[in-house]
C-alpha positions in Angstrom: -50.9 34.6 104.6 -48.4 31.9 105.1 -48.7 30.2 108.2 -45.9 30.2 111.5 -42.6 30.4 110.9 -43.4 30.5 107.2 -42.1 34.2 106.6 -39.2 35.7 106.5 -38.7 39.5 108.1 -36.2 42.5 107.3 -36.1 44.0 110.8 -33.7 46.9 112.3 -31.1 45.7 114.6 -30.8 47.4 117.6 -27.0 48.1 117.3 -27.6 49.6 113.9 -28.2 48.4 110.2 -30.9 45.7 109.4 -31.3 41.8 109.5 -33.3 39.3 107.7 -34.8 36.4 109.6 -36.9 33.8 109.1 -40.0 34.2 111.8 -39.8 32.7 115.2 -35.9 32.5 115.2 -34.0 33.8 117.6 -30.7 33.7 115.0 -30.4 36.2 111.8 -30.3 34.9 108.3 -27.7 38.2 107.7 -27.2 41.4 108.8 -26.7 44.1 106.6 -25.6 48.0 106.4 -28.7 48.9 104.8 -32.5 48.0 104.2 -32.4 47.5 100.7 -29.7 44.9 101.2 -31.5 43.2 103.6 -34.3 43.4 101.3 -32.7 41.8 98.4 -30.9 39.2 100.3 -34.2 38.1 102.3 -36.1 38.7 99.4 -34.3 35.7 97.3 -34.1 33.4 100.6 -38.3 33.8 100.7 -38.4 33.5 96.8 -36.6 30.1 97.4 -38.2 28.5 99.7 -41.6 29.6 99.5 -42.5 31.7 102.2 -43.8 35.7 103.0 -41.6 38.4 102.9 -42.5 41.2 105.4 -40.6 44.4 105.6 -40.8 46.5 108.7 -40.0 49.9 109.5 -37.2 51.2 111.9 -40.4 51.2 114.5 -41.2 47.7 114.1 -44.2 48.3 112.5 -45.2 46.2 109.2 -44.5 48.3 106.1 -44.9 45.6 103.3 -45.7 42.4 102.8 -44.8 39.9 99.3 -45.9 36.5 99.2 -43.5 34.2 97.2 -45.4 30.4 98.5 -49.2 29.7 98.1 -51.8 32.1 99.9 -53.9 31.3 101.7 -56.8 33.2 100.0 -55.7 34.0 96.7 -57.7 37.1 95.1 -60.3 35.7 92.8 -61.1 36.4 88.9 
């Protein structure tokens, strides 16, 4: 797993629709009408610079996780 602040989240907003953010910041990297925008969008923003994606649910819990930098512990074989 990539290390702090070296993620980016799709979270719910609380005044509706969902943002992307990179972990630890208090400011949005975009906030969209629906989760599979926010998806995309924070998808190619942790594609370009390296980091984890993690998707949560409307309860905050952790749904999915994509690595686009280096694990940690890559699988072996």
């Amino acid at each position: 797993m990539a290390g702090k602040g070296k993620s980016h989240h799709v979270v719910p907003n609380p005044t509706g629709g969902w943002d992307g953010r990179r972990a630890n910041s208090e400011r949005s990297s975009g906030h969209f009408d629906t989760k599979q925008q926010a998806i995309d969008a924070t998808r190619t923003i942790s594609r370009n610079q390296g980091t984890e994606l993690v998707i949560h649910g409307r309860d905050g819990q952790i749904q999915q996780k994509d690595s686009h930098g280096h694990d940690d512990f890559p699988p072996k074989g």
